[in-house]
VEXTORGU-948237 format. One record per residue: residue number from 1; residue in one letter; x, y, z negated of N, C-alpha, C in turn. Coordinates in pm, 1 decimal, always signed. Each point is the difference from the previous one (the first is absolute). Layout:
num|residu|n_c1|n_c2|n_c3|ca_c1|ca_c2|ca_c3|c_c1|c_c2|c_c3
NUM|A|X|Y|Z|X|Y|Z|X|Y|Z
...
***
This chain:
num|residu|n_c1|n_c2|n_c3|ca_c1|ca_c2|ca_c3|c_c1|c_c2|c_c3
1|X|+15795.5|-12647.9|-12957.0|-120.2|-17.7|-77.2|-114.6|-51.5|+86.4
2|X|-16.6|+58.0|+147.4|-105.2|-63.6|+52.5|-9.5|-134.8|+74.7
3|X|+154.5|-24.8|-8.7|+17.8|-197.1|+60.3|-49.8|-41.8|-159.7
4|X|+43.7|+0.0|-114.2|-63.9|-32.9|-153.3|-151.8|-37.0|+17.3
5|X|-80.7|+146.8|+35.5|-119.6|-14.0|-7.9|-58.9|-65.1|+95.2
6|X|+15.7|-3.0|+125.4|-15.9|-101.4|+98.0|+16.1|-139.0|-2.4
7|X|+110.0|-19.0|-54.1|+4.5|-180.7|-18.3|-102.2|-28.8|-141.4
8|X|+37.2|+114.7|-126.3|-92.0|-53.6|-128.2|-174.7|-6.0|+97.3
9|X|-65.5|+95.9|+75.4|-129.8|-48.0|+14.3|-16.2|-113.3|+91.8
10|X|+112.2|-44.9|+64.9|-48.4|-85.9|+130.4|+40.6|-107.6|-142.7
11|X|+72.3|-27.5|-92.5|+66.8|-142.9|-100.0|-157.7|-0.8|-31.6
12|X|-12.7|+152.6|-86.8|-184.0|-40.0|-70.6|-91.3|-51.1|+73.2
13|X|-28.7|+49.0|+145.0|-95.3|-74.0|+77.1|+1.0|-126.1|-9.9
14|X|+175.1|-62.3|+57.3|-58.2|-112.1|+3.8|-30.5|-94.9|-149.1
15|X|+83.1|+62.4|-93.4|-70.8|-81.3|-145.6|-142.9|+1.4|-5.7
16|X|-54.1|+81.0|+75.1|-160.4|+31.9|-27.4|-61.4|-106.7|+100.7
17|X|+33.9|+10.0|+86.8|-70.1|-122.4|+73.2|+36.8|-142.2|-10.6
18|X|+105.6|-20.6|-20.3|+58.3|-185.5|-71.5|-94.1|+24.1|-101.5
19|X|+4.3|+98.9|-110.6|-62.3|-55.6|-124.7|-146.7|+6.6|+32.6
20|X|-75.2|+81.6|+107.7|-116.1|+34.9|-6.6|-89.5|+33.4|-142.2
21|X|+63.2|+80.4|-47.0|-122.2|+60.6|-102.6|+65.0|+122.6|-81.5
22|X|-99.5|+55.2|-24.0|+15.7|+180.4|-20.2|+61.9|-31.5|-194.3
23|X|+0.2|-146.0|-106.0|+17.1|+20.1|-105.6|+121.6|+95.7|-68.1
24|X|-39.2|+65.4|-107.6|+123.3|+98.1|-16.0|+103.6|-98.2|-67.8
25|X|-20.0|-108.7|-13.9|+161.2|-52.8|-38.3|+74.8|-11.7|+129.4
26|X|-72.5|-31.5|+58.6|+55.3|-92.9|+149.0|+60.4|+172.2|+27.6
27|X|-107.8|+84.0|+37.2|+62.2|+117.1|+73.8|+149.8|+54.7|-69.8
28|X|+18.8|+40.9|-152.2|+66.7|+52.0|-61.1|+157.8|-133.0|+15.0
29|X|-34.6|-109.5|+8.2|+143.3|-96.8|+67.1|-6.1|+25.6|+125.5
30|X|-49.7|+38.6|+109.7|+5.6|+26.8|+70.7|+89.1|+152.6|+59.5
31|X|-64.8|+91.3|-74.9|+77.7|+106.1|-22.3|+196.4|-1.4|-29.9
32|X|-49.9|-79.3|-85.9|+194.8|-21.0|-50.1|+57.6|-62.5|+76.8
33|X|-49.5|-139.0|+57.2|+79.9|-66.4|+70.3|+8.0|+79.7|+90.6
34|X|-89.1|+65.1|+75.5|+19.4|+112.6|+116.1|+138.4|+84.2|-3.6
35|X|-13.2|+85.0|-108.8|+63.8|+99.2|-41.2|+153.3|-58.2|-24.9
36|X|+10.3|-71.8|-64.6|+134.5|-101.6|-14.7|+49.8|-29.5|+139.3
37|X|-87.4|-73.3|+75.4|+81.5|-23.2|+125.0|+33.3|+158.4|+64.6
38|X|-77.6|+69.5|+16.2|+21.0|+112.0|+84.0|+122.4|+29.4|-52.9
39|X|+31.3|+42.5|-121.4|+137.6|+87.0|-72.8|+71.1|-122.1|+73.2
40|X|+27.5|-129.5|-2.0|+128.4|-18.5|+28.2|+30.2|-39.1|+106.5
41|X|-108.9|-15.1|+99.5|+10.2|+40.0|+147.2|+19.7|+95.3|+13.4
42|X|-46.3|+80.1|-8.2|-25.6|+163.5|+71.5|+126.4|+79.0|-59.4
43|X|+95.6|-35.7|-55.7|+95.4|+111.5|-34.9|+53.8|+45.3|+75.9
44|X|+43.3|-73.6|+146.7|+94.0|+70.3|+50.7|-58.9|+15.7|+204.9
45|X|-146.4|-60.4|-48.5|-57.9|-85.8|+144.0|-47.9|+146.4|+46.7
46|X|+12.7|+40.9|+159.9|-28.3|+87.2|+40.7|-152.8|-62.1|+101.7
47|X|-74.9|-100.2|-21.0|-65.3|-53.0|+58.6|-143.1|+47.1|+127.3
48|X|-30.8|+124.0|-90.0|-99.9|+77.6|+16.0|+22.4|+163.2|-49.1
49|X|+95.5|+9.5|+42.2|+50.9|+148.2|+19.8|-70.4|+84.5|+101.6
50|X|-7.1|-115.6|+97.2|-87.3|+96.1|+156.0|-152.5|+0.6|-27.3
51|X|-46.4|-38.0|-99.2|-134.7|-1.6|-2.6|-42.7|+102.4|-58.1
52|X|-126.9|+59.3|+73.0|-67.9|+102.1|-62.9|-92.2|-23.7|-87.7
53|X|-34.2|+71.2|-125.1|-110.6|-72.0|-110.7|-88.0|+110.5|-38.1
54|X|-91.4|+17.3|+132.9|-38.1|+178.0|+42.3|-155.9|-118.0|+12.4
55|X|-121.3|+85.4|-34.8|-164.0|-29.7|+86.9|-13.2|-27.2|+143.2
56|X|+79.9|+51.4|+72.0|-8.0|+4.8|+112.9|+70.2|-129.9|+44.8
57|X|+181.3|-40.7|-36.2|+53.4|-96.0|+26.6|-109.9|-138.4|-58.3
58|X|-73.0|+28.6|-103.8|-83.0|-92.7|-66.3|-103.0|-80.5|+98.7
59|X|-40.0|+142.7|+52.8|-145.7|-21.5|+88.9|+43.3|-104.3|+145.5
60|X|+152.0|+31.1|+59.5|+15.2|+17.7|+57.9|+86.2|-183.0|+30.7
61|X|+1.7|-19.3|-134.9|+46.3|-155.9|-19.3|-98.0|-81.5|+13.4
62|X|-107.0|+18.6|-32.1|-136.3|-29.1|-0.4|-54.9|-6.5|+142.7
63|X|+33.7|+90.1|+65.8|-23.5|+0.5|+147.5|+112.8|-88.2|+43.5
64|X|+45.3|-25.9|-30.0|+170.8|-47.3|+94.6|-68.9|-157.1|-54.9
65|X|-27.8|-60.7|-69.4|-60.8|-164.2|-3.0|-135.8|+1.1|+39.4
66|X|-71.7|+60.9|+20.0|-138.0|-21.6|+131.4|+76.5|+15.4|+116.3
67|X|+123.4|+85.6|+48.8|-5.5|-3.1|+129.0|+56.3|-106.3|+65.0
68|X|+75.7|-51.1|-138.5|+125.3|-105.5|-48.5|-115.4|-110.8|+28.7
69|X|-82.0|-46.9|-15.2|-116.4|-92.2|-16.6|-92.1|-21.3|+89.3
70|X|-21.3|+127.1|+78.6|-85.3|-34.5|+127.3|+147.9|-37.0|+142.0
71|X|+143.8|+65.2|-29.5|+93.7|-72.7|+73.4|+32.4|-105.9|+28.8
72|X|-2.7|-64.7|-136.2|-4.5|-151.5|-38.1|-115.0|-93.1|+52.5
73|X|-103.7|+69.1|+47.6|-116.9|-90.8|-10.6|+6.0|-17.2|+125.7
74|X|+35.0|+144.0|+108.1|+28.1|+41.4|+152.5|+87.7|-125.4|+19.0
75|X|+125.3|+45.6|-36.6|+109.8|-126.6|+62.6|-55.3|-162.2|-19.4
76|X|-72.9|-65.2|-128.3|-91.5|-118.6|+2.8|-25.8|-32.4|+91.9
77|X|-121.2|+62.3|+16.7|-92.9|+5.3|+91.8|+63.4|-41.1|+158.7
78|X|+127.3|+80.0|+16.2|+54.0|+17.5|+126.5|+41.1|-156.0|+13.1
79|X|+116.5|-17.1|-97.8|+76.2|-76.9|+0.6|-50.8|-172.9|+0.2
80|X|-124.6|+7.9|-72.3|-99.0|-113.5|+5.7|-37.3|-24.8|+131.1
81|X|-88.0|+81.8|+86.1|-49.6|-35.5|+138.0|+139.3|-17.6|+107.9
82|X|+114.6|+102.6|-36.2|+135.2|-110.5|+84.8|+55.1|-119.0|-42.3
83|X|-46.4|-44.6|-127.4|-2.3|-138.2|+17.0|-125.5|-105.6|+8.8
84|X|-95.5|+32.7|+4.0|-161.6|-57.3|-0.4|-0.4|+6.5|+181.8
85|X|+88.7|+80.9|+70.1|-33.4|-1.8|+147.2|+144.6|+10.6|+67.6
86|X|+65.6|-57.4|+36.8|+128.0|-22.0|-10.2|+39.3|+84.9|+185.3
87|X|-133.6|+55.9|+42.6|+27.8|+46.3|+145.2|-11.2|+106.8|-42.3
88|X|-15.4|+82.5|-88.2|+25.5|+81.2|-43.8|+145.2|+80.9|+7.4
89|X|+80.4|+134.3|+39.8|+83.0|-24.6|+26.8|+102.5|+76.9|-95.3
90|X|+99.6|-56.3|-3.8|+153.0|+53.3|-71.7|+147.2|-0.2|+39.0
91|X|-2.1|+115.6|-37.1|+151.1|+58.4|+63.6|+99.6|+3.8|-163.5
92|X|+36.9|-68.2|-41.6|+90.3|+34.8|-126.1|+98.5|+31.2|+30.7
93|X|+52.7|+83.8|-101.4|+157.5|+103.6|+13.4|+7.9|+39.7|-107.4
94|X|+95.6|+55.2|-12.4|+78.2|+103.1|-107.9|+15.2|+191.1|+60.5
95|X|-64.1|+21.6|-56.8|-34.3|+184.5|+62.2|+70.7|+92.5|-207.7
96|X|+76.5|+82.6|+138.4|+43.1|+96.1|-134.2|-139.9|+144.2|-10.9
97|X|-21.5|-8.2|-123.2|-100.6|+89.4|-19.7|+92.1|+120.9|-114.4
98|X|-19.4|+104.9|+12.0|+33.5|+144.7|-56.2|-78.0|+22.9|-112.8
99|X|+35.9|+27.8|-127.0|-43.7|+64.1|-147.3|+31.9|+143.6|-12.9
100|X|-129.7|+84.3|-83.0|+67.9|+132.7|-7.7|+20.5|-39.4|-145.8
101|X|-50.8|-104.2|-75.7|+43.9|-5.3|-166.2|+133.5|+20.6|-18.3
102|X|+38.3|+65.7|-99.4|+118.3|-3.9|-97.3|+31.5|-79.5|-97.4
103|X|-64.8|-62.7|-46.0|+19.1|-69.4|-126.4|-19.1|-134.1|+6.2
104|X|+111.7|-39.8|-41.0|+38.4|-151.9|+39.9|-116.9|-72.8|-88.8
105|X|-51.1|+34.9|-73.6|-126.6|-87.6|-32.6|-68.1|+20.2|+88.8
106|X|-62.5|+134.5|+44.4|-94.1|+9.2|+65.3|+2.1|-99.3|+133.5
107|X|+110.7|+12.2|+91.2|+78.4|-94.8|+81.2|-90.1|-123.9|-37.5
108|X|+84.5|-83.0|-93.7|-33.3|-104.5|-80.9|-157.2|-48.9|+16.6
109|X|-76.6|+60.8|-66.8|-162.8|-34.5|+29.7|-17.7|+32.4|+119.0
110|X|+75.7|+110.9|+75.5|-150.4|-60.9|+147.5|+89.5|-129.6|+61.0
111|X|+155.3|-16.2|-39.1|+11.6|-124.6|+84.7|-78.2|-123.5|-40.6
112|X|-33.8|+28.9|-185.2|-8.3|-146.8|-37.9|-124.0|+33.1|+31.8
113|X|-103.1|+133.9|+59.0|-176.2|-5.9|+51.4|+23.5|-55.6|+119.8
114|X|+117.3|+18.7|+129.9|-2.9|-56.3|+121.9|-16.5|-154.8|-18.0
115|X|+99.3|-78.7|-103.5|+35.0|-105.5|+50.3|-140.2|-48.7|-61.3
116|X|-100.4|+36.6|-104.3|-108.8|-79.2|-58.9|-66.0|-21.0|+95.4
117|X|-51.5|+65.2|+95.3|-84.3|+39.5|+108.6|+60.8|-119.3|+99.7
118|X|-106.5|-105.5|+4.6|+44.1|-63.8|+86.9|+69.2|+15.5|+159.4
119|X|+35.5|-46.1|+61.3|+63.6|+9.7|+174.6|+132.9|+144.2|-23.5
120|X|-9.8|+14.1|-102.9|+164.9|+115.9|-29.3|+88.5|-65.3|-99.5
121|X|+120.5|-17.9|+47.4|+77.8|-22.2|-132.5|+178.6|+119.8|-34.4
122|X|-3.0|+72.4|-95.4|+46.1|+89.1|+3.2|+176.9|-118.9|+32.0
123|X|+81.5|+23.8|+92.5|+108.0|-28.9|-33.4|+145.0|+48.5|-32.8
124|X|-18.8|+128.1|+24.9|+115.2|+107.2|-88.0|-45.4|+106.9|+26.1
125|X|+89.7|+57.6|-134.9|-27.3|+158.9|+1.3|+129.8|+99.7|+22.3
126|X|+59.4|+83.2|+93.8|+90.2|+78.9|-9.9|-61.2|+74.9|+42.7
127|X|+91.4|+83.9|-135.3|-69.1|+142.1|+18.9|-127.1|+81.5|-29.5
128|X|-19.6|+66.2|+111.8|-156.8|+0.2|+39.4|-59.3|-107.3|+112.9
129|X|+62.4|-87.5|-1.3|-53.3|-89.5|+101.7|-4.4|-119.1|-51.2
130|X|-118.1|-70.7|+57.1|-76.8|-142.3|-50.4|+12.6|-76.6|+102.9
131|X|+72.9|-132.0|-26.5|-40.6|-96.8|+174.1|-128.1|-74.6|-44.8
132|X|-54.9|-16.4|+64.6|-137.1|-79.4|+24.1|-44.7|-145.1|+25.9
133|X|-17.4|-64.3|-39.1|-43.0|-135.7|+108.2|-133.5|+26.8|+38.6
134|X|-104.4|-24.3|+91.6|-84.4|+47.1|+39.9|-54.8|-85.6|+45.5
135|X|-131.0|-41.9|-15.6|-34.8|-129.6|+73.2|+2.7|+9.4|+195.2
136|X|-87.5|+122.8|-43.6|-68.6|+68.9|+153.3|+71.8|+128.8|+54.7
137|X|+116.8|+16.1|+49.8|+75.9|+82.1|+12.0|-85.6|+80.3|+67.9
138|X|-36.8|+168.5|-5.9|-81.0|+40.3|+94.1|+24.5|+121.3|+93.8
139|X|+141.1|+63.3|-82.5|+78.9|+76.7|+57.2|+131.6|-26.8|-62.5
140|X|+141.4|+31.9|+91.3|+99.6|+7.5|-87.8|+83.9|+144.6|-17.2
141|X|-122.9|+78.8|+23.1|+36.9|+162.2|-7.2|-59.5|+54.1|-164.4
142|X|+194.3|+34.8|-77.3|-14.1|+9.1|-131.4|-85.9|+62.8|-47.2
143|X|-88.4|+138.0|+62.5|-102.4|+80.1|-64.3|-118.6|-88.8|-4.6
144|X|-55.7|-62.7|+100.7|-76.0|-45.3|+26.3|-36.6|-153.7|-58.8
145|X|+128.0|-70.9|-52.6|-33.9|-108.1|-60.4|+21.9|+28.6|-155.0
146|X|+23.6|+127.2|-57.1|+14.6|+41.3|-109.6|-98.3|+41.7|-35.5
147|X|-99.3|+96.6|+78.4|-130.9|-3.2|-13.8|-108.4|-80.0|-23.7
148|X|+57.3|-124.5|+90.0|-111.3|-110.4|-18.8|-4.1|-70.1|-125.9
149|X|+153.3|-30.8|-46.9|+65.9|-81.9|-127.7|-13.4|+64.1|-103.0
150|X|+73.6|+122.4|-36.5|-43.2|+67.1|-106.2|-59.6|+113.1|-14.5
151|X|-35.6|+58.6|+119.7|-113.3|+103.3|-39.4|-71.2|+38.5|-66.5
152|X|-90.5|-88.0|-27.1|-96.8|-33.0|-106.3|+38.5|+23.7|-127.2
153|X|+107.2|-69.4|-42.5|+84.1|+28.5|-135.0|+75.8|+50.6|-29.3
154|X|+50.3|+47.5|+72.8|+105.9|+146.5|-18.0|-58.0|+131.7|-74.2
155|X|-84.9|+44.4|+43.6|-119.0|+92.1|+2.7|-45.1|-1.0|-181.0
156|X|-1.0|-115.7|-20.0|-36.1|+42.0|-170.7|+56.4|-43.6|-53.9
157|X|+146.2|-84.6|+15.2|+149.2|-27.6|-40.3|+44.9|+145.4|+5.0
158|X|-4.4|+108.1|+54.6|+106.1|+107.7|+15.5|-87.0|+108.6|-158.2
159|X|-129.0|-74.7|+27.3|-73.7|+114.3|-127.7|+52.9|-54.5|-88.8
160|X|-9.0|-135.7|-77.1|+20.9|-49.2|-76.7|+123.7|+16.8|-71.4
161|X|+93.9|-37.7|+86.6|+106.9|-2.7|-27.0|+93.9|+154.2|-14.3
162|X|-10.8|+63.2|+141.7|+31.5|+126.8|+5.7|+99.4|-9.2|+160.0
***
């Protein structure tokens, strides 16, 4: 029931923003087509099983795209002046970094948050372990480059998710 309700509000959102406007015809087709797709997706989809649908996991998603957003802006920023100054320096590699997540979604978003983030690109996942591409290799000691890589997002990936 809660992968159902999860995909029906994320289908309604986006009908709400393509159509942009609050009219109750628009909303009430909106509703059905929602609801229609969800039933015949969602019958058997375990998609969002690991997700929590608690105030706290709420708050806590909310925090996870500002931190998600000032990361993004960090790596820019970085990744712009090593190429705007090319003496600038880089060590690229592949570094295995350590997850305490369980849940292969959860997994899932911080790899697909690593690879958005410019100078990281997630390139596999086993396990609990992520290989890395890295622009600026800065350690290749797993605590320590796991800290640097996903630290940040682990932390309200583990609330979120569980």
């Amino acid at each position: 029931m809660k992968n159902f309700a999860v995909i029906f509000m994320i289908l309604l959102g986006v009908w709400v923003m393509l159509n942009n406007t609050f009219q109750t015809e628009v909303l009430v087709a909106g509703v059905i087509i929602a609801f229609v797709i969800s039933a015949i997706a969602c019958r058997r989809c375990e998609l969002f099983k690991d997700l929590k649908l608690t105030p706290k996991s709420m708050i806590y998603t909310i925090v996870y795209f500002i931190v998600f957003f000032f990361e993004l802006l960090k790596s820019n920023i970085d990744v712009t002046l090593r190429v705007l100054n090319p003496s600038l320096p880089i060590n690229p590699g592949i570094v295995e970094v350590k997850t305490v997540l369980k849940s292969k979604y959860a997994r899932m978003v911080l790899a697909n948050s690593i690879t958005l983030t410019p100078g990281t690109l997630t390139v596999e996942i086993v396990d609990d372990s992520l290989f890395i591409h890295w622009i600026d290799v800065e350690s290749e000691d797993i605590q320590e480059a796991s800290e640097k890589i996903v630290g940040n997002f682990e932390k309200y990936l583990k609330e979120i998710f569980g």
